[in-house]
LOVEXGU-278484 format. One record per residue: residue number from 1; residue in one letter; x, y, z of N, C-alpha, C in turn. Coordinates in pm, whole numbers. Layout:
SITE  nr rest    nc1    nc2    nc3   cac1   cac2   cac3    cc1    cc2    cc3
SITE NUM    A      X      Y      Z      X      Y      Z      X      Y      Z
...
This chain:
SITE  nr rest    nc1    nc2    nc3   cac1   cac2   cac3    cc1    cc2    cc3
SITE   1    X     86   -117      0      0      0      0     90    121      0
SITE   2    X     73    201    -92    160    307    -97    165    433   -209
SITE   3    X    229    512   -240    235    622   -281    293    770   -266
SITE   4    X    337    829   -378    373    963   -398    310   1116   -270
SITE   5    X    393   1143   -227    302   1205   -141    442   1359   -109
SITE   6    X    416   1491    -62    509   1568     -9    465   1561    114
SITE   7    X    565   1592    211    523   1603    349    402   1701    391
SITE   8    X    289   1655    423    197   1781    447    198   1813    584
SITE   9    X    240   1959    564    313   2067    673    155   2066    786
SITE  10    X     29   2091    723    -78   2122    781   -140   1954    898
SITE  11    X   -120   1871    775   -147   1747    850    -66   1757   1039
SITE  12    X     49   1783    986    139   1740   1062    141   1861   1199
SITE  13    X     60   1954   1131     45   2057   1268    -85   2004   1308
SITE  14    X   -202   1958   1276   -282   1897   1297   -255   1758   1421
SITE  15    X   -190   1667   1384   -122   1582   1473   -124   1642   1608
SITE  16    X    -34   1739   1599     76   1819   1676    -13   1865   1780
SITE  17    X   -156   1902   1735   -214   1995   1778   -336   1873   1879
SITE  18    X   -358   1722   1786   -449   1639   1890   -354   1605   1963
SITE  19    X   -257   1598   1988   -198   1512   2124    -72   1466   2007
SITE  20    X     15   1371   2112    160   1292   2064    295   1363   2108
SITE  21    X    368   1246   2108    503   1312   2152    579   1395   2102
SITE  22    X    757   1420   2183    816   1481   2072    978   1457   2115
SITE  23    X   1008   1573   2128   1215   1467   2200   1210   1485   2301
SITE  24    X   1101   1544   2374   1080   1535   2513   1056   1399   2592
SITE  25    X   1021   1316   2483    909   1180   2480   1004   1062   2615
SITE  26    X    956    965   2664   1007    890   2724   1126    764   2616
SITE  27    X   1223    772   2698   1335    685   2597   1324    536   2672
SITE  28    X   1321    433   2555   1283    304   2601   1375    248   2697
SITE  29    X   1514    321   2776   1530    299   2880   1466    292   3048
SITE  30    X   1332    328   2981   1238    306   3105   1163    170   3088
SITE  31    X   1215     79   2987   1170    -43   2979   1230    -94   3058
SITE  32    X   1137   -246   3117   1152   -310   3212   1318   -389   3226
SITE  33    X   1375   -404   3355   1527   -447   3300   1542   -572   3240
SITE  34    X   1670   -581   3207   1662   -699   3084   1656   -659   3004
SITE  35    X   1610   -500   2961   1562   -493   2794   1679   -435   2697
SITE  36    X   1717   -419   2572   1866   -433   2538   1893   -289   2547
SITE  37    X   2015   -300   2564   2130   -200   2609   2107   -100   2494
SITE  38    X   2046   -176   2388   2021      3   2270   1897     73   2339
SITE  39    X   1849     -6   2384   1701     87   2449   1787    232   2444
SITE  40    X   1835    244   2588   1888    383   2618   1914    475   2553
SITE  41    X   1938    448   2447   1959    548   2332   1825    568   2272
SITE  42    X   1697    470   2235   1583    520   2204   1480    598   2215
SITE  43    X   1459    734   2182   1360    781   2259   1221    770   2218
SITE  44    X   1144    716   2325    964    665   2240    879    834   2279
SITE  45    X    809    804   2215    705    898   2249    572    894   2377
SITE  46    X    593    744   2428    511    706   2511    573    609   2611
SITE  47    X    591    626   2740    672    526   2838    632    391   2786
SITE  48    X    777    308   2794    694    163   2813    645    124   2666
SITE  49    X    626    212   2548    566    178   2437    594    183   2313
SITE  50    X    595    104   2241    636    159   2079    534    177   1990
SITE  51    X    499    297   1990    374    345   1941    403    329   1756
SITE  52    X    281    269   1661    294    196   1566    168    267   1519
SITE  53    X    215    379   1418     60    415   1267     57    346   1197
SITE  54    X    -66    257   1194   -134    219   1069   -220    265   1009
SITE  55    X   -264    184    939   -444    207    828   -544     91    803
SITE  56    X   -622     94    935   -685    -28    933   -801    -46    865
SITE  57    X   -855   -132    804   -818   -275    773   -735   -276    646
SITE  58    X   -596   -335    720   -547   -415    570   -489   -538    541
SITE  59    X   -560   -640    568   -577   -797    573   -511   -821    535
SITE  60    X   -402   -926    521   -327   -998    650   -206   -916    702
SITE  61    X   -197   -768    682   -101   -698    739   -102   -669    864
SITE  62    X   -238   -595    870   -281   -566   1002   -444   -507   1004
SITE  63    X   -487   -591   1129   -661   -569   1131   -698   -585   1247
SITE  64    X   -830   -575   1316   -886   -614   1421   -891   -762   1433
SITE  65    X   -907   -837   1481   -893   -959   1547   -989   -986   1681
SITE  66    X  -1095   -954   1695  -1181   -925   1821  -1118   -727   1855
SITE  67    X  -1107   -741   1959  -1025   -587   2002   -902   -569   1971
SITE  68    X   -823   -716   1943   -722   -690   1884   -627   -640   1800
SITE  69    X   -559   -576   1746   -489   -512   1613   -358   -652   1592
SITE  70    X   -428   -713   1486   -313   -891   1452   -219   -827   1355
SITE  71    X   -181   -959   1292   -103   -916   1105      0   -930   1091
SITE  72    X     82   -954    951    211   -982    990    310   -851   1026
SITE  73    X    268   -738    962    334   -650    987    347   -602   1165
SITE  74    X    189   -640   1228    219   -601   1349    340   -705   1468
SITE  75    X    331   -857   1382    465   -963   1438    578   -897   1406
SITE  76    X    568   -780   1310    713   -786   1288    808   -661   1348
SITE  77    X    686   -589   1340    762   -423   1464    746   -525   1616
SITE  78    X    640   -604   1637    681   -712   1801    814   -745   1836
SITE  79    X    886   -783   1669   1037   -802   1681   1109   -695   1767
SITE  80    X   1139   -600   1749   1173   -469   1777   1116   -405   1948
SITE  81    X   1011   -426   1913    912   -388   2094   1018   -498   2173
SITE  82    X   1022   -614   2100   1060   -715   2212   1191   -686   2284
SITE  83    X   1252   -622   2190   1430   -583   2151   1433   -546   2259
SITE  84    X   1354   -421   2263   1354   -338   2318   1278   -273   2450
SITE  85    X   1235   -407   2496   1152   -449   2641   1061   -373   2664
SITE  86    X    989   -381   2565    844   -259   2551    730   -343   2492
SITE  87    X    598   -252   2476    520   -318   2447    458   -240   2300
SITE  88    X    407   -304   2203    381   -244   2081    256   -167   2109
SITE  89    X    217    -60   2111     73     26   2073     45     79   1937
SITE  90    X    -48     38   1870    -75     72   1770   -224    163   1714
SITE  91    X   -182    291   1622   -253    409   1648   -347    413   1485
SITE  92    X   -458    393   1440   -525    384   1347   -531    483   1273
SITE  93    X   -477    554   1186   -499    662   1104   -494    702    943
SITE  94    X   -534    788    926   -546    807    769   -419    739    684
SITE  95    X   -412    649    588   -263    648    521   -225    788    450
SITE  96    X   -255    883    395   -213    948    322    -92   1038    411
SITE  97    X   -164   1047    579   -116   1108    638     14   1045    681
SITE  98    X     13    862    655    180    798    700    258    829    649
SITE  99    X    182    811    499    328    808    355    371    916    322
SITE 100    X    322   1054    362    369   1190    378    461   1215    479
SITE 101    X    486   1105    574    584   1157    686    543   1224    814
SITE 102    X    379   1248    775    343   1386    906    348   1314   1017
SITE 103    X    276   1178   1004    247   1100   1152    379   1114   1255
SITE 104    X    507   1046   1222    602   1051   1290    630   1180   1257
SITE 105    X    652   1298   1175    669   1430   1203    644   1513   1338
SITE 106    X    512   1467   1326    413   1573   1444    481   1453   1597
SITE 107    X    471   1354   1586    527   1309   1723    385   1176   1723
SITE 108    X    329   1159   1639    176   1050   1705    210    899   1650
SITE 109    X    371    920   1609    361    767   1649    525    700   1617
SITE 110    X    634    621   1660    763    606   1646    776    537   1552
SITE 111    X    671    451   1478    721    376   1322    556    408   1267
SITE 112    X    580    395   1175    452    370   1050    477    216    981
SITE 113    X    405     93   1017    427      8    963    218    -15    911
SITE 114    X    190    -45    770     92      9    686    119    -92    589
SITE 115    X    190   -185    529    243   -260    435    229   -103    337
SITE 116    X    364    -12    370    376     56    294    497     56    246
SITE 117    X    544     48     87    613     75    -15    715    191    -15
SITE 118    X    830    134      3    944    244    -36    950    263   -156
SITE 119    X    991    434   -140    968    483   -265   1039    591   -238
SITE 120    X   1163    641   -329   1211    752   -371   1138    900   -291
SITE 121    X   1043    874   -374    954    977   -319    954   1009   -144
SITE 122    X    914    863   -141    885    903     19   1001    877    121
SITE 123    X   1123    889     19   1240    889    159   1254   1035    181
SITE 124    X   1198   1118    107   1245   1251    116   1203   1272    273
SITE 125    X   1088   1220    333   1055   1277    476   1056   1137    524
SITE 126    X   1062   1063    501   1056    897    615   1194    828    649
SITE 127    X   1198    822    696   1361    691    749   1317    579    680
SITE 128    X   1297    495    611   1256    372    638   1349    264    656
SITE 129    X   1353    129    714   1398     16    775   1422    -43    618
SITE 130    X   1532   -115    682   1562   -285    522   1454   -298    449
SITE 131    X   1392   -371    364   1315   -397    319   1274   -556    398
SITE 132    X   1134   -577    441   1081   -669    514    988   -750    401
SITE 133    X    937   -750    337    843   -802    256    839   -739     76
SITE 134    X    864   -845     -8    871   -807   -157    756   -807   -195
SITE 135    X    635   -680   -240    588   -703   -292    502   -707   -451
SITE 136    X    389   -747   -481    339   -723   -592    209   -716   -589
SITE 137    X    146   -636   -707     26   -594   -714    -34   -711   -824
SITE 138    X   -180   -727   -772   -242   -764   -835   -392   -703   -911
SITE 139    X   -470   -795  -1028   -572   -744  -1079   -721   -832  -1017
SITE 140    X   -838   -818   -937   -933   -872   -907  -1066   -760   -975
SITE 141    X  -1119   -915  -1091  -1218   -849  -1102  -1339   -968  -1134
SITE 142    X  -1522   -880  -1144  -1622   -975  -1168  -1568  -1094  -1270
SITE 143    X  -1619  -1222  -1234  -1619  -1334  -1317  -1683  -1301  -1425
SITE 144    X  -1623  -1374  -1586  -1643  -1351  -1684  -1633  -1200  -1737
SITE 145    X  -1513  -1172  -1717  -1495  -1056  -1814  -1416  -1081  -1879
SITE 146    X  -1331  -1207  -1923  -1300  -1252  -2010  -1098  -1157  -1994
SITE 147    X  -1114  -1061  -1934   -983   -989  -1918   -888  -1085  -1845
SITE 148    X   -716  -1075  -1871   -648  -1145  -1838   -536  -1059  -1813
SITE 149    X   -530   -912  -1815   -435   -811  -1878   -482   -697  -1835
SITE 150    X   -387   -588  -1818   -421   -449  -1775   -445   -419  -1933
SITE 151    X   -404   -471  -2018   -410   -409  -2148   -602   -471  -2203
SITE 152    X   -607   -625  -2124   -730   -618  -2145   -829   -538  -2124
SITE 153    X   -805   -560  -1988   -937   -406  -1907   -911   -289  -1990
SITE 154    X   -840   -232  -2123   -822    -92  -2143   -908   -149  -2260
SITE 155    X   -889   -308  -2370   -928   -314  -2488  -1124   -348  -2447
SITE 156    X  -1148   -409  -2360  -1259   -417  -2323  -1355   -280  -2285
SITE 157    X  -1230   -183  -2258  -1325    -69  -2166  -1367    -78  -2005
SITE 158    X  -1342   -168  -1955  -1393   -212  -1849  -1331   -107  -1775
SITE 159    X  -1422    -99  -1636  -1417     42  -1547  -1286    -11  -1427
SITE 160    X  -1200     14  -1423  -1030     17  -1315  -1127     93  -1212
SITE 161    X  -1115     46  -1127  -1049     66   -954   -934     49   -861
SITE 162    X   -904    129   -793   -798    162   -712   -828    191   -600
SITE 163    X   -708    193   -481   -713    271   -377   -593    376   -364
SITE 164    X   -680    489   -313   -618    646   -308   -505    632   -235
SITE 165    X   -348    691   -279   -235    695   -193   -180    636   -191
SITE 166    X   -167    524   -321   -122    372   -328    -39    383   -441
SITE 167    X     57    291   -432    181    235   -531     90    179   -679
SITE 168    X    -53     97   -642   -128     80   -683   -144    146   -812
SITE 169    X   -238    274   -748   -265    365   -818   -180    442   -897
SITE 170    X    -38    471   -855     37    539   -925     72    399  -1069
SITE 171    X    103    313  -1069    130    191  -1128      5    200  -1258
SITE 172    X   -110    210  -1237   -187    190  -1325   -210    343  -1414
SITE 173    X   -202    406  -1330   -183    557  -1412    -93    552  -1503
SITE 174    X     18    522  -1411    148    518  -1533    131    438  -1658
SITE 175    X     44    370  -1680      8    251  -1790   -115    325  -1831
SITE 176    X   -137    501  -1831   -250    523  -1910   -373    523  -1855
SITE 177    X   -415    462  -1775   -530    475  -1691   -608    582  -1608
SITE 178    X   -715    599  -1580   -754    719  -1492   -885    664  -1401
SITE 179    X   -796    580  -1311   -913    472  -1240  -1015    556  -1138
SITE 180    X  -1101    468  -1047  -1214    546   -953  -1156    511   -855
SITE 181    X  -1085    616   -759  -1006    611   -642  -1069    556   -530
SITE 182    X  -1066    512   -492  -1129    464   -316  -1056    494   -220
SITE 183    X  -1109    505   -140  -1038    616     52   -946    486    130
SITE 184    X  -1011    342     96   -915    225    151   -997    145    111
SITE 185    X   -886      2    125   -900   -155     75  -1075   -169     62
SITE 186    X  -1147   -158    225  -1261   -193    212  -1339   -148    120
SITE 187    X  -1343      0    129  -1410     49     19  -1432     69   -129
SITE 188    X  -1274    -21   -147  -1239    -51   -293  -1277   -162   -311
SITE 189    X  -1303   -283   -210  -1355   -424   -255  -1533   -375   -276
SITE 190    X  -1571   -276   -198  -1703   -277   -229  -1747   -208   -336
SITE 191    X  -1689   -114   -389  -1686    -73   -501  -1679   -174   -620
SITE 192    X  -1632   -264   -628  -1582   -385   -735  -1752   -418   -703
SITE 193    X  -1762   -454   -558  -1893   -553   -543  -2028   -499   -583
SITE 194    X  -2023   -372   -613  -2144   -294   -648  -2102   -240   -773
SITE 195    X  -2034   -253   -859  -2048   -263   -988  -2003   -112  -1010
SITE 196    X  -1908    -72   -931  -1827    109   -952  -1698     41  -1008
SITE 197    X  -1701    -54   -992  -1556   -128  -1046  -1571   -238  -1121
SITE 198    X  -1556   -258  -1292  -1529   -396  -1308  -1410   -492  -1272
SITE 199    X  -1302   -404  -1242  -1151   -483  -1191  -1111   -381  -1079
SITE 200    X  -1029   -440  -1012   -973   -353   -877   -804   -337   -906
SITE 201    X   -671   -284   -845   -590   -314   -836   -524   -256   -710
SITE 202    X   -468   -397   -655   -436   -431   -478   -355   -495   -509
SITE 203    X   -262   -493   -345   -154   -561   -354   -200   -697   -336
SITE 204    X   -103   -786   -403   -143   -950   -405   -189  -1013   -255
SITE 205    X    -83   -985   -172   -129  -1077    -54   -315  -1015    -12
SITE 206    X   -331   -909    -47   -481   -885     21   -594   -946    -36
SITE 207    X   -560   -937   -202   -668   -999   -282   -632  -1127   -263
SITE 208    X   -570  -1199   -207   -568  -1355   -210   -649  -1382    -49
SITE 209    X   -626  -1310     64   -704  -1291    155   -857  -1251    135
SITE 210    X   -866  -1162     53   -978  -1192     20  -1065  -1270    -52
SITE 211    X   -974  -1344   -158  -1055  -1464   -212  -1063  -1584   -128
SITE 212    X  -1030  -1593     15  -1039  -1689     57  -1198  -1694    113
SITE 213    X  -1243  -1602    126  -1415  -1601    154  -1453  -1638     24
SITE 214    X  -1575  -1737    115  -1672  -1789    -21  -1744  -1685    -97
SITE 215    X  -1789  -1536    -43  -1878  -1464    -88  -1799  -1373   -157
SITE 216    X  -1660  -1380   -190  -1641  -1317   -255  -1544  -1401   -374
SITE 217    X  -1464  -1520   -340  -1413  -1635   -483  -1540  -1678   -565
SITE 218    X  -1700  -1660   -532  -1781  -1725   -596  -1831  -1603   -729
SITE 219    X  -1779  -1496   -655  -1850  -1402   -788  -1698  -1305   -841
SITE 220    X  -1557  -1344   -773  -1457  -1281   -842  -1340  -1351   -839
SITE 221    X  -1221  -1303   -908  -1097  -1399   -928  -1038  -1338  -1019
SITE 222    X   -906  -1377   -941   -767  -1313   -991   -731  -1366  -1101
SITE 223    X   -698  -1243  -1179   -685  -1230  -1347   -561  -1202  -1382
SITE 224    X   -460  -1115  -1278   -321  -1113  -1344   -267  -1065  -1160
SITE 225    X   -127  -1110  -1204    -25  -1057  -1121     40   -957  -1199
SITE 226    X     91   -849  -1125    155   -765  -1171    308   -736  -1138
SITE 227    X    399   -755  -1161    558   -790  -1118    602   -598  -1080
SITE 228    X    554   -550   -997    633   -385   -985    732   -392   -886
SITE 229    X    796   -511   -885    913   -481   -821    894   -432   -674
SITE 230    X    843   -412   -599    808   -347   -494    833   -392   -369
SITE 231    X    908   -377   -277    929   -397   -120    896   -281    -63
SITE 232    X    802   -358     87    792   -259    214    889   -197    291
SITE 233    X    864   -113    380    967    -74    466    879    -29    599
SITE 234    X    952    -20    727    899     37    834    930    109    811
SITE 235    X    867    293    847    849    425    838    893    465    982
SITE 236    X    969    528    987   1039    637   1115   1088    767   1091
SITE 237    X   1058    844   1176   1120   1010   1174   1245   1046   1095
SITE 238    X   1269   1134   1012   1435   1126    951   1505   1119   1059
SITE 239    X   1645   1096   1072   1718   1101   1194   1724    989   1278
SITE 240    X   1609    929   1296   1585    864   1407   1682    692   1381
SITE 241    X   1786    736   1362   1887    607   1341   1869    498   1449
SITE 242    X   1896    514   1529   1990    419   1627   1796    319   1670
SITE 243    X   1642    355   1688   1546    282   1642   1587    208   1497
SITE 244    X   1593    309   1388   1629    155   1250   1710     73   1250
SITE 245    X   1834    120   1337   1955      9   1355   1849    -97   1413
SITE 246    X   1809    -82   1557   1743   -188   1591   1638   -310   1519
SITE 247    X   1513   -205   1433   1485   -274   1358   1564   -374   1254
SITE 248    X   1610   -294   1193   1689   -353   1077   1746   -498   1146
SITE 249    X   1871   -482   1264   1896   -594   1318   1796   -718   1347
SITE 250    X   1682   -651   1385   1564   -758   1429   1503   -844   1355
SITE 251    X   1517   -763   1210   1458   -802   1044   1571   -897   1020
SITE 252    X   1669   -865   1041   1820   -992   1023   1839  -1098   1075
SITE 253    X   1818  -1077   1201   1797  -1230   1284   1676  -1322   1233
SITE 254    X   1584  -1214   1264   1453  -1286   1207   1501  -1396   1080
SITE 255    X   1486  -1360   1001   1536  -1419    861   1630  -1514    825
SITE 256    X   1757  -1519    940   1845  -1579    940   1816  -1712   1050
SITE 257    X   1716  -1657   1159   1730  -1790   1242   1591  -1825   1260
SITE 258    X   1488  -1850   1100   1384  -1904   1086   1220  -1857   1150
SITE 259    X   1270  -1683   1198   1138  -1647   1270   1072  -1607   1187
SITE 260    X   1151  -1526   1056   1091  -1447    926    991  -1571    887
SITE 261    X   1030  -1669    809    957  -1782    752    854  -1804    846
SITE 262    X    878  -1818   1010    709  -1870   1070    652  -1821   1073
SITE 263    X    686  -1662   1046    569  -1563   1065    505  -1528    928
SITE 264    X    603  -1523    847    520  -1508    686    412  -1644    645
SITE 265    X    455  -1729    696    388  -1920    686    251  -1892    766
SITE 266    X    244  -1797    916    114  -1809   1005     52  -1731    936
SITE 267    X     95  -1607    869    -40  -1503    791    -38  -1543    614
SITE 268    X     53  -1593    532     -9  -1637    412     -9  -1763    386
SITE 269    X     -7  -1846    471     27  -2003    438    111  -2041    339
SITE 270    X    233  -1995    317    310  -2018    193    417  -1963    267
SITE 271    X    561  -2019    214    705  -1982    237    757  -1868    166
SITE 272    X    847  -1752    200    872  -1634    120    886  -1700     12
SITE 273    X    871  -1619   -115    889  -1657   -245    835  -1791   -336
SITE 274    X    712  -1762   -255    592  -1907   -334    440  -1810   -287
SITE 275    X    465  -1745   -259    320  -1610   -241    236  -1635   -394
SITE 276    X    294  -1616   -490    263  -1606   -600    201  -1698   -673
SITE 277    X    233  -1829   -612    249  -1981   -688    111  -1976   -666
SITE 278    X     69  -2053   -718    -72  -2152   -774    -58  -2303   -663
């Protein structure tokens, strides 16, 4: 999920102005002892917490779960909380406002993890972490439209959907298009389902989450993968090094001593680099 965005100065006084931290904030050396020796150098915005912007719902990244906020993205800043003898809090808000940088700007939250897309663009105001997850976009649309191709949906005419603020959206533009934006995921699957959309375009792991409901594989199905090259990143304040060191390290172990694989295996049932497979 992702997209082109400049830092918006107003958002970010907005933030500033409901509440959130700033370098005043509590440093995760007030985590419980035991917790690692980089703590001390971290400063959180909330004692005790590693406060985490998302954009909920975005299935299997991160969603409600009863009261819960699950997903793999939220196992994977856990890496990091754990590091760092804290506990993860996670803060629900607009995406446009992550991928602009304002969230951690204004102080309302110490990472932005969103299954959002590094991008040129958006290092200009974000730190972001290694890359954690490769991904790719896909095409979901009504059964029998006979399309197999972004080039189909253009020779057919058929009506493109998107969601607003997305890698997505910039991707299909760039191929000529001038799709019907949606505010998020949900409202772009319902759009497809009420006929504002004959095809959608989402990142793969969501539309495969969503074809796993019967009420929605019985009346739609995936028509193309789209290869854009694309990896996530965790989102942090510019500057804020010695938090990405941590991450980054956490993303390394992970990967190297088999935690990456159980956690990508519990939210897509598949091993990195078979997401795609049939």
């Amino acid at each position: 999920m992702t997209s082109i965005g400049a830092l918006a100065v107003g958002a970010a006084c907005l933030l500033s102005a409901c509440g959130g931290g700033s370098d005043t904030g509590a440093t995760a050396s007030n985590a419980p002892a035991g917790s690692a020796p980089a703590a001390a150098e971290i400063k959180l915005i909330n004692p005790g917490k590693l406060t985490t912007c998302t954009n909920l719902p975005y299935e299997p990244f991160q969603f409600k779960e009863g009261n819960k906020v699950v997903g793999f993205d939220v196992d994977i800043v856990d890496l990091a909380a754990k590091k760092l003898g804290v506990t993860q809090d996670i803060v629900d808000i607009d995406f446009a406002v992550i991928k602009s940088g304002a969230a951690m700007a204004a102080g309302k939250c110490d990472v932005a993890a969103a299954g959002m897309t590094i991008t040129d663009e958006r290092k200009k105001n974000i730190l972001f972490s290694d890359p954690y997850f490769d991904a790719t976009q896909a095409l979901l649309a009504k059964k029998g439209t006979g399309a197999k191709s972004l080039d189909d949906v253009k020779a057919k005419g058929l009506k493109l959907g998107a969601q607003a603020s997305t890698t997505g959206l910039d991707y299909v533009k760039g191929k000529g298009f001038d799709p019907t934006e949606f505010a998020d995921s949900p409202k772009e699957l319902l759009g497809l389902q009420s006929g504002q959309a004959d095809v959608i375009v989402q990142d793969l792991p969501v539309v495969l989450t969503w074809l796993k409901k019967p009420e929605i594989a019985d009346k739609f199905e995936l028509i193309a993968s789209l290869d854009t090259g694309e990896q996530y990143g965790v989102g942090m304040k510019k500057g804020n090094d010695a938090l990405a060191k941590v991450i980054n390290e956490e993303i390394a172990k992970a990967k190297s001593d088999g935690t990456y694989e159980q956690i990508f295996v519990k939210w897509f049932g598949k091993k990195p680099g078979e997401l795609g497979a049939s």
